[in-house]
C-alpha positions as CSV (number, residue, x, y, z in Angstrom):
1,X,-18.0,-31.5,-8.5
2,X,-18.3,-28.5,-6.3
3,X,-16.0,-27.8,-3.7
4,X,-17.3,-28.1,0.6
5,X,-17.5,-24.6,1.9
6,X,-14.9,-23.7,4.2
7,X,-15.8,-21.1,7.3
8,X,-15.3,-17.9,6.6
9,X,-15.0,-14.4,8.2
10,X,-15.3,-11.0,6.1
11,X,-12.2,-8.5,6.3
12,X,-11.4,-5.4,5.0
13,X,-8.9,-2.2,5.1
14,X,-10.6,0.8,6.9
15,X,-10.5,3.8,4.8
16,X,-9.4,6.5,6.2
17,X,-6.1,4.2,8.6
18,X,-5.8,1.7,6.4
19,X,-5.8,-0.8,9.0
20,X,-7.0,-4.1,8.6
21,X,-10.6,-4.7,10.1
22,X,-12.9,-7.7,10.5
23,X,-16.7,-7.6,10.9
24,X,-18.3,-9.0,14.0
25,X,-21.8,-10.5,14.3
26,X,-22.8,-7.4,15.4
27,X,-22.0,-5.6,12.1
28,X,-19.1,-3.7,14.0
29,X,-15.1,-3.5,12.4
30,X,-12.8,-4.9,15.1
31,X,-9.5,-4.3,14.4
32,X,-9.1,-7.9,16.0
33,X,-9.1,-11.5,13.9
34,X,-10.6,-13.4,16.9
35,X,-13.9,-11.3,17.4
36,X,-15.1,-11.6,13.8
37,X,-18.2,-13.5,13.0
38,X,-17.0,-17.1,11.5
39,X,-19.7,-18.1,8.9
40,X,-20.3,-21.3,8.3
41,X,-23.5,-20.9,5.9
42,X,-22.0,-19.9,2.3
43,X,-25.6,-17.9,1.5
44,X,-25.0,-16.1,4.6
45,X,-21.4,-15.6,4.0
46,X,-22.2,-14.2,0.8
47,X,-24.7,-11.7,2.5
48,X,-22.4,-10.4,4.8
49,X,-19.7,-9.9,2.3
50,X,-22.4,-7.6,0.3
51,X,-23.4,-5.6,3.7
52,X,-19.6,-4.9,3.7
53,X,-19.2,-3.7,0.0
54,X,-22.3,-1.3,0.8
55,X,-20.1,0.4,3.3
56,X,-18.2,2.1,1.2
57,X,-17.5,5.1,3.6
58,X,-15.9,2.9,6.3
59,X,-14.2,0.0,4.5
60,X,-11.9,-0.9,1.2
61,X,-11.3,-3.8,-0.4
62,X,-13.5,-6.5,1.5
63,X,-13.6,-10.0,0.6
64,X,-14.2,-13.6,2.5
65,X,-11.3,-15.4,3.9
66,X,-10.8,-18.7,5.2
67,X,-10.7,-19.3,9.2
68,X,-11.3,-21.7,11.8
69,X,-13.0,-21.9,15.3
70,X,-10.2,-21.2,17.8
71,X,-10.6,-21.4,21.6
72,X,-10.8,-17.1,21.7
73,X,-12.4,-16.9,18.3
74,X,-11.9,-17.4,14.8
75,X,-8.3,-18.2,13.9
76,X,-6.4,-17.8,10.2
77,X,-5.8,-20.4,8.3
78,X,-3.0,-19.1,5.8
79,X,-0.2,-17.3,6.2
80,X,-1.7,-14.4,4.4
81,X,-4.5,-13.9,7.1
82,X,-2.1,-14.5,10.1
83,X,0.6,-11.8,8.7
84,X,-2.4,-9.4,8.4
85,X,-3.4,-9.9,12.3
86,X,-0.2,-8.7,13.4
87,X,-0.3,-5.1,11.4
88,X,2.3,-3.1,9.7
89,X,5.9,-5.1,9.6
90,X,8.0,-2.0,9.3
91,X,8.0,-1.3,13.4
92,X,5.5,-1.7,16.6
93,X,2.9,0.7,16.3
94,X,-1.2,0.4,15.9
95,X,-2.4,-3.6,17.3
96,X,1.5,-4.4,17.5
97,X,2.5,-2.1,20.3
98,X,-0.9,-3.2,22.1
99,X,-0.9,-6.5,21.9
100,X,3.3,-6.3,23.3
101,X,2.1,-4.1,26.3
């Protein structure tokens, strides 16, 4: 018996920061969880994580992950994907020293 599809978002490290991204509807890389595209289609979800992998010049390493609709946007659904919103852990720099301003 196959599993239901779960909503998914595509996310990836940029290349040349290493920051965590996330690509929006309109094939941009926000550096920001909530404005990536939530799929709900597993086809489509499966497009849009090829589109990624052909980007080779931008991005590294992207894959699908889990999410949910959130009132803002599309929010994580494991720890994983929450720790990687917040950035680097070492000290407040990059989205973390935004987001406290």
């Amino acid at each position: 018996m196959s599993r239901r599809f779960t909503p998914k978002i595509v996310t990836a490290n940029r290349l040349r920061e290493g920051d965590v991204v996330y690509l929006t509807a309109d094939d941009q890389w926000s550096p920001f969880h909530h404005k990536a595209e939530l799929i709900e289609d597993e086809a489509h979800a499966q497009m849009r994580l090829l589109h990624a992998n052909a980007q080779k010049l931008t991005i590294v390493g992207a894959y699908l992950a889990d999410a949910r609709p959130g009132l803002l946007g599309p929010e994580p659904t494991h720890f994983r994907e929450e720790f990687r919103t917040r950035g680097p852990s070492n000290y407040h720099h990059g989205k973390q020293a935004d987001l406290a301003s």
